[in-house]
C-alpha positions as CSV (number, residue, x, y, z in Angstrom):
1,X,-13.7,-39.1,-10.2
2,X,-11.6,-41.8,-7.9
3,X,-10.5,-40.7,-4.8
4,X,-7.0,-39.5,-5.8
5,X,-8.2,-37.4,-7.9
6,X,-11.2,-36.0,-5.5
7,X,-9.0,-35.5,-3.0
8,X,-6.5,-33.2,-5.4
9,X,-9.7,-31.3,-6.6
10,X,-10.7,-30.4,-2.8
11,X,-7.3,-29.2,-1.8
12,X,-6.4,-32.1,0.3
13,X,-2.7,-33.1,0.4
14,X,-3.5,-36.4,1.2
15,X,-6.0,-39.0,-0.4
16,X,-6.3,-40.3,3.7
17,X,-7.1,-37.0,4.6
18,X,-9.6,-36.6,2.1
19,X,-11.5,-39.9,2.8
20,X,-11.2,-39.0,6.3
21,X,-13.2,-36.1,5.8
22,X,-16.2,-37.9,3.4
23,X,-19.5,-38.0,5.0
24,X,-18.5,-34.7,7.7
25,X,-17.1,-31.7,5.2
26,X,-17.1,-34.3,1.9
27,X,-19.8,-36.0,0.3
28,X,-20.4,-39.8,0.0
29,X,-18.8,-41.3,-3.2
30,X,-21.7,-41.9,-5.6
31,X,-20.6,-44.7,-7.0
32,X,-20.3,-47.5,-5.0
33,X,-19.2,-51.0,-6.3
34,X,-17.3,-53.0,-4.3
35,X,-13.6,-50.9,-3.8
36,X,-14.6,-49.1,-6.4
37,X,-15.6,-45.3,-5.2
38,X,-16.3,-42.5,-7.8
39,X,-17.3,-38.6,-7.0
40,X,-19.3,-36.7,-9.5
41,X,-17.6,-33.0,-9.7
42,X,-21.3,-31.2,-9.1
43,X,-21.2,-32.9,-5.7
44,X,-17.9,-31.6,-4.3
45,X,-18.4,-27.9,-6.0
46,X,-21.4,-28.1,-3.4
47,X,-19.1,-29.1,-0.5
48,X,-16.4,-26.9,-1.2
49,X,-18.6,-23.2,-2.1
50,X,-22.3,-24.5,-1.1
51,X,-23.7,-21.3,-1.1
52,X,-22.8,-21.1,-4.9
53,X,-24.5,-22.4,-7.4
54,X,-22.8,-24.3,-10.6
55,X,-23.3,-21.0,-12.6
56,X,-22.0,-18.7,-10.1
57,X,-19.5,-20.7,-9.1
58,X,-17.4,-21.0,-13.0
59,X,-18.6,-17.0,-13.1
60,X,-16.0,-16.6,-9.6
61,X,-13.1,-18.3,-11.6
């Protein structure tokens, strides 16, 4: 997902705050081609509950 969308899916307010955070709380987009940045969902389910799994983690919602 862009970065708009990542950022709306963490929590953040602000697509800045959000890229601010990538690479400290936030992984590094995983697709990288030229301006283009994409997350993949599995990676920021880890960053925001990383001691749940994928399973445990839809079982909590």
């Amino acid at each position: 997902m862009p970065a708009d969308l990542a950022a709306g899916y963490c929590g953040e307010k602000t697509i800045e705050g959000f890229l601010r955070r990538v690479g400290k709380d936030y992984p590094q987009p995983r697709v990288k081609q030229g301006r283009r940045q994409l997350w993949l969902i599995d990676d920021l389910d880890r960053a925001i509950a990383p001691s749940l799994s994928a399973g445990d983690l839809a079982e909590e919602l």
